[in-house]
C-alpha positions as CSV (number, residue, x, y, z in Angstrom):
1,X,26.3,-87.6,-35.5
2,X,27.1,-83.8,-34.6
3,X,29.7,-82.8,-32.2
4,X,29.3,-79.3,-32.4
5,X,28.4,-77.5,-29.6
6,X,24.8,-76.1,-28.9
7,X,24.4,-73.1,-26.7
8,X,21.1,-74.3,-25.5
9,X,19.1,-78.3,-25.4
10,X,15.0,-78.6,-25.6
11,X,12.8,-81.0,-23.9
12,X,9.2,-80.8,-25.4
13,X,6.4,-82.4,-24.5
14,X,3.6,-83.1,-27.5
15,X,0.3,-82.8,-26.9
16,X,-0.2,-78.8,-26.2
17,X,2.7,-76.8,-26.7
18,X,3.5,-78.6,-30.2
19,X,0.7,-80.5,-31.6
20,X,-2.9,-79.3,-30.9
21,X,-4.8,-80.6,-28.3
22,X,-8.0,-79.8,-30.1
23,X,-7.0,-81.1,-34.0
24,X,-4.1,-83.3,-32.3
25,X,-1.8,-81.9,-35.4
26,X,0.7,-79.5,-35.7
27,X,-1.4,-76.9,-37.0
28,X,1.3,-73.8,-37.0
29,X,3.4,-74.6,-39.7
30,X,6.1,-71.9,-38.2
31,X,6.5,-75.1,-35.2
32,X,8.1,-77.5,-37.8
33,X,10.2,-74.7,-39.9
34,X,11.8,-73.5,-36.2
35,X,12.5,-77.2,-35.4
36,X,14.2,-78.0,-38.5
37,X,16.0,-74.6,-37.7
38,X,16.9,-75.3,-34.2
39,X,18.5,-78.8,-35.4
40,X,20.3,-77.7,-38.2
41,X,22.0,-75.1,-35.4
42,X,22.9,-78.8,-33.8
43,X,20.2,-77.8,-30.8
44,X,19.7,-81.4,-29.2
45,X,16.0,-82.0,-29.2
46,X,14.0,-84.6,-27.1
47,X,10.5,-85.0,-27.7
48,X,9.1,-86.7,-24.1
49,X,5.5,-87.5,-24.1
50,X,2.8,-89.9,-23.1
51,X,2.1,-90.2,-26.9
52,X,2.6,-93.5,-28.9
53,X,5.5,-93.7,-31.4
54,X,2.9,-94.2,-33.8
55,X,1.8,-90.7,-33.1
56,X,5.1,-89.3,-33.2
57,X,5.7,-90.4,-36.3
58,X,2.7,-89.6,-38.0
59,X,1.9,-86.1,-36.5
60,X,5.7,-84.9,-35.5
61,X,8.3,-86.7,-37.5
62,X,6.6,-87.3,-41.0
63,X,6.1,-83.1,-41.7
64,X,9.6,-82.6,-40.3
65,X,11.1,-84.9,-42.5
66,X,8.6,-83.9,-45.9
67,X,9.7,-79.9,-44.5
68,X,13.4,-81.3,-44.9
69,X,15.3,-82.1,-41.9
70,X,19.4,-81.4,-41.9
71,X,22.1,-84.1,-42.1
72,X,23.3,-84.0,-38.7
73,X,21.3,-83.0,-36.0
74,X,20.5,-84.9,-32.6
75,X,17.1,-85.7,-32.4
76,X,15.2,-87.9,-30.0
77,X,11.8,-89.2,-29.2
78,X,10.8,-90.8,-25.8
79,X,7.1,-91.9,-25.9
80,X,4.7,-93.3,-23.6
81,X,6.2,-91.3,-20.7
82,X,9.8,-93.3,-20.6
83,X,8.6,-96.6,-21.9
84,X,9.5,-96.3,-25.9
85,X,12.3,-94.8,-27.3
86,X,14.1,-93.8,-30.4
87,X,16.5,-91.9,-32.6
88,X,15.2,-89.5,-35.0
89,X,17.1,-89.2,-38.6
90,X,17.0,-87.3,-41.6
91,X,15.2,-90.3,-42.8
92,X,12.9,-90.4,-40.0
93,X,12.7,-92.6,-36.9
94,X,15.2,-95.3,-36.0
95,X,14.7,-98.7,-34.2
96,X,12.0,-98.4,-31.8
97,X,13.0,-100.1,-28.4
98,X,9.7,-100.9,-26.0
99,X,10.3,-102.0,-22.4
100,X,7.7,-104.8,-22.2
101,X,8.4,-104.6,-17.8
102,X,6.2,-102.2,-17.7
103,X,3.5,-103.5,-19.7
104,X,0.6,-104.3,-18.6
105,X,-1.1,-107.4,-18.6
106,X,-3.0,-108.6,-22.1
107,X,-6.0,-109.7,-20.1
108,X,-6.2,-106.5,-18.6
109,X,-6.0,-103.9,-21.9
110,X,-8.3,-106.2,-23.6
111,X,-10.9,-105.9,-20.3
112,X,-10.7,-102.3,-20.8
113,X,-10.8,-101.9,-24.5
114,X,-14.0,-103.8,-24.4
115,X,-15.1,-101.8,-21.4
116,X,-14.6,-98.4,-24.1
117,X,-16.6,-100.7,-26.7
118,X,-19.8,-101.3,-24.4
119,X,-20.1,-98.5,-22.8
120,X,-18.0,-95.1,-23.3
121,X,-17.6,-95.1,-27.4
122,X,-20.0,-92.4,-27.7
123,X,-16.9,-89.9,-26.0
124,X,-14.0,-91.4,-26.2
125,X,-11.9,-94.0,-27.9
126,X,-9.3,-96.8,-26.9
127,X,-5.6,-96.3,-28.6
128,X,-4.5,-99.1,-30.1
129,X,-1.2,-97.6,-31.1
130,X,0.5,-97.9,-27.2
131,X,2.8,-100.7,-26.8
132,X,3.0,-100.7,-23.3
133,X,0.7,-98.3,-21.4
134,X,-3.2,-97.8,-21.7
135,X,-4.5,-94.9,-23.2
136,X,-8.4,-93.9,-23.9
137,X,-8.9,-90.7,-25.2
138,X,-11.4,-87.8,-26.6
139,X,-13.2,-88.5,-29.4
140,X,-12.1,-85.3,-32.1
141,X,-16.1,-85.1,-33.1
142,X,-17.1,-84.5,-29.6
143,X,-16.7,-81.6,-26.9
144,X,-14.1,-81.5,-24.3
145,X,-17.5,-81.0,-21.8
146,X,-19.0,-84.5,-23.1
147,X,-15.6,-86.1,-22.6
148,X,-15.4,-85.0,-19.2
149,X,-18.7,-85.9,-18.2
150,X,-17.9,-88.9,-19.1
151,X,-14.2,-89.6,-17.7
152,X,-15.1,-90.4,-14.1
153,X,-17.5,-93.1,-14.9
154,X,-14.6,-94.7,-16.8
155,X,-12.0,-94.1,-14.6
156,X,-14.4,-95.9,-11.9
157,X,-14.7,-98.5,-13.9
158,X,-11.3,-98.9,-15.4
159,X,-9.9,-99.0,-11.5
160,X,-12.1,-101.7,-10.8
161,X,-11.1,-104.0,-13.5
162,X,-7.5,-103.2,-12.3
163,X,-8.5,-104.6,-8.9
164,X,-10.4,-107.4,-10.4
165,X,-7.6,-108.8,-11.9
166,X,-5.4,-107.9,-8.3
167,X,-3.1,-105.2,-9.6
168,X,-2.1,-102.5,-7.4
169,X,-3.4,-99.3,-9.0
170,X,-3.8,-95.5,-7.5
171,X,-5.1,-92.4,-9.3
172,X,-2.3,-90.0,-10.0
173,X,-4.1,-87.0,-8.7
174,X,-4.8,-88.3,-4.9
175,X,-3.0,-89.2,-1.7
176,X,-1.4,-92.3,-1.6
177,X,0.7,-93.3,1.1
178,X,1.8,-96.4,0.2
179,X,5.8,-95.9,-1.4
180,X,6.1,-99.5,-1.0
181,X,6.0,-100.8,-4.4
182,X,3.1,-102.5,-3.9
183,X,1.3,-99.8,-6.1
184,X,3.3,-100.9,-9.1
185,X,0.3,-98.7,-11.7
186,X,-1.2,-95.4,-11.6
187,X,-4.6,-94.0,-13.4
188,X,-3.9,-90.4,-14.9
189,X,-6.5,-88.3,-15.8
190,X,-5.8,-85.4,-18.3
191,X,-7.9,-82.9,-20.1
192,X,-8.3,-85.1,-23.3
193,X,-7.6,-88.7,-22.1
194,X,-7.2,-91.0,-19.4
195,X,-3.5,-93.3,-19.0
196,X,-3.1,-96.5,-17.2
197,X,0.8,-97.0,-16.7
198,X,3.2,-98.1,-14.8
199,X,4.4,-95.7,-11.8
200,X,7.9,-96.4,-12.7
201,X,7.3,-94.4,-16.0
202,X,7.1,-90.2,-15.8
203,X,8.9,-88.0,-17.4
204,X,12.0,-87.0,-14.9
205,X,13.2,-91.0,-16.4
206,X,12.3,-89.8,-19.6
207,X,14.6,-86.9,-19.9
208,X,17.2,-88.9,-17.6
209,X,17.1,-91.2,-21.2
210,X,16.7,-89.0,-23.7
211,X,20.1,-86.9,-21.9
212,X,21.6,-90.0,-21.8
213,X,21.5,-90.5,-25.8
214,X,23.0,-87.0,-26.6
215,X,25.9,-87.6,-24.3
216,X,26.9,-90.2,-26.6
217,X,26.6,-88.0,-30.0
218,X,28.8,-85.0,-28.4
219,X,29.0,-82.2,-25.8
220,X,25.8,-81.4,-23.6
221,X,24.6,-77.9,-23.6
222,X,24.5,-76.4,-19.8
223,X,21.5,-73.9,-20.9
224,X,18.2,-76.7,-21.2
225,X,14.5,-75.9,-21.4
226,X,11.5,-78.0,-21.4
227,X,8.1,-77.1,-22.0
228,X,4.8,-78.7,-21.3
229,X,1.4,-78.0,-20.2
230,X,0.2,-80.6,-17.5
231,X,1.9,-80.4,-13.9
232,X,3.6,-83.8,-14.4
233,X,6.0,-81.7,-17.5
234,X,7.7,-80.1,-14.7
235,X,10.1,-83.4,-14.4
236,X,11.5,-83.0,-17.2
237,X,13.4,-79.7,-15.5
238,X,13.2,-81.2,-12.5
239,X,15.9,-83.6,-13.8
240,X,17.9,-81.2,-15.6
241,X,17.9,-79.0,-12.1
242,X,19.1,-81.8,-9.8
243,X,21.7,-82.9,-12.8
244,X,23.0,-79.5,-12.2
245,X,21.9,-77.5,-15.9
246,X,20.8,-74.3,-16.2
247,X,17.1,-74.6,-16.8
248,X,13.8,-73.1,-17.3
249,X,10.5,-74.6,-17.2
250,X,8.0,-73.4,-20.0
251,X,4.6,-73.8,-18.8
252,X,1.7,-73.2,-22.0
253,X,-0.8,-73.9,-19.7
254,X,-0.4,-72.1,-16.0
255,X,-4.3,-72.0,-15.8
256,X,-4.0,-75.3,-14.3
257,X,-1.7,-73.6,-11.4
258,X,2.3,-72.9,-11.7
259,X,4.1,-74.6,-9.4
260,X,7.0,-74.0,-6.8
261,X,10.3,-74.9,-8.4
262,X,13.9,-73.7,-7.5
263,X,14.4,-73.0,-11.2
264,X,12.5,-69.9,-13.2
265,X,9.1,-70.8,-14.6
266,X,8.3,-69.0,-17.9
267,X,4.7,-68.2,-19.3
268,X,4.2,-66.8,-22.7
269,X,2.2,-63.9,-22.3
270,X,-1.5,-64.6,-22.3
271,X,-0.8,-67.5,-24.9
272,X,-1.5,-71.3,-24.1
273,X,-1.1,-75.0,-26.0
274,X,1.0,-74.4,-29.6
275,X,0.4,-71.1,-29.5
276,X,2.9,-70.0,-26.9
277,X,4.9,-73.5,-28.0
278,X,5.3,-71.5,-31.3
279,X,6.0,-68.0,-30.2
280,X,8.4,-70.1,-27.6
281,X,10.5,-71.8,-30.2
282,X,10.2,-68.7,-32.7
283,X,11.6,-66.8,-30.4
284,X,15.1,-69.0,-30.3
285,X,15.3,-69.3,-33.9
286,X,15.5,-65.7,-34.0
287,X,17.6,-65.4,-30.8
288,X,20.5,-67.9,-32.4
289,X,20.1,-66.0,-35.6
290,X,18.3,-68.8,-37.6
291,X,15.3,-67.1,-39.0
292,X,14.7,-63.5,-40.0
């Protein structure tokens, strides 16, 4: 592993600033030729997402590694918001580690994947790949507006199964007073799915892991960014801020509000999802003299 220092580190979420949210791909081809750029200049690079580590090796790590990736590079993937993780090679991904204390329950994910079978298959789908989380997501042949129509049924009914089977179990985006721990899951609603985890898992833990890795390969940059585009992306610099870095958050999707953070907040133009995630990584290839 590398011990060359980087003058800057990247946290990147998945879903919107580097794959797709509409074709779930990376469909810019500059995205992987600036990655493989930004590693070979020894630029430690987490990818920390809700995302399977099926996913990110099909979609992210399989064209970096068929677009060539260096010899030494730090590269990391955290999936399932904290609760998979692994190194990332010129060969592709290392071990996968899964923390099964944050599973949940068989009975419960098989409750709900019959409950997608019977009843919401038309808009959505159950994903098999997560390990420890639960995961139902858009259907790819249908509209975001026939998801959505859709999600509130499920996450109705998906709640109620949690209760059925006496699990402690909030939704993400409502007041809950309880700090307890006798909430011990959430349910997350996003644009193109809905997640069932564990409330220990987000992605300030995430990057406190993936930080935790690099230390052990060579010198940590002091200049970080992450970049997301849901609310909950902000952790990731939220934990670099409190660990004392100099950071920016890069928001791709600040229609869905910026929020109020003691670090800068950048926005890429009038561009959203991989579109400003390109221009955004573009722009450092070119600013540490990597591409033309």
């Amino acid at each position: 592993m590398p011990t060359i220092p980087s003058p800057l580190g990247l946290l990147l979420d998945v879903d919107g600033p580097i794959a797709s949210p509409i074709t779930r791909t990376i469909s810019t081809p500059s995205i992987v030729t600036d990655l493989i750029s930004l590693a070979g200049a020894h630029v430690p690079i987490a990818f920390i997402t809700g995302r399977s580590a099926d996913f990110i090796r099909d979609q992210v790590v399989a064209p970096l590694v068929a677009a060539g990736l260096p010899k030494n590079f730090r590269m990391y993937g955290v999936c399932e918001k904290g609760a998979v993780w692994f190194p990332i090679g010129a060969a592709g991904m290392g071990e996968v580690v899964v923390d099964r204390d944050v599973a949940l329950p068989p009975a419960v994910v098989d409750e709900v994947r019959q409950l997608v079978a019977d009843s919401f298959a038309a808009e959505m789908f159950f994903d098999e790949t997560k390990q420890a989380m639960i995961s139902v997501e858009q259907r790819t042949d249908v509209s975001r507006e026939a998801f959505q129509s859709r999600q509130p049924a499920f996450n109705d009914a998906a709640f109620a199964i949690m209760v059925e089977h006496g699990l402690g179990v909030r939704f993400a985006d409502r007041e809950c007073a309880d700090t307890s721990g006798q909430i011990p899951f959430r349910l997350d609603a996003t644009i193109i799915s809905t997640d069932i985890e564990s409330v220990t898992l987000d992605k300030d833990h995430a990057a406190e892991r993936a930080l935790a890795f690099f230390s052990e390969s060579g010198p940590l940059p002091r200049l970080w960014r992450s970049v997301g585009d849901s609310r909950s992306d902000y952790r990731m610099a939220d934990h670099l801020h409190e660990a004392g870095y100099d950071v920016s958050h890069v928001d791709v999707r600040p229609a869905d509000g910026i929020l109020d953070r003691p670090y800068p907040i950048i926005v890429i133009d009038d561009q959203i999802h991989d579109e400003a995630g390109a221009t955004f990584l573009h722009y450092w290839a070119q600013k540490l003299a990597l591409t033309p």
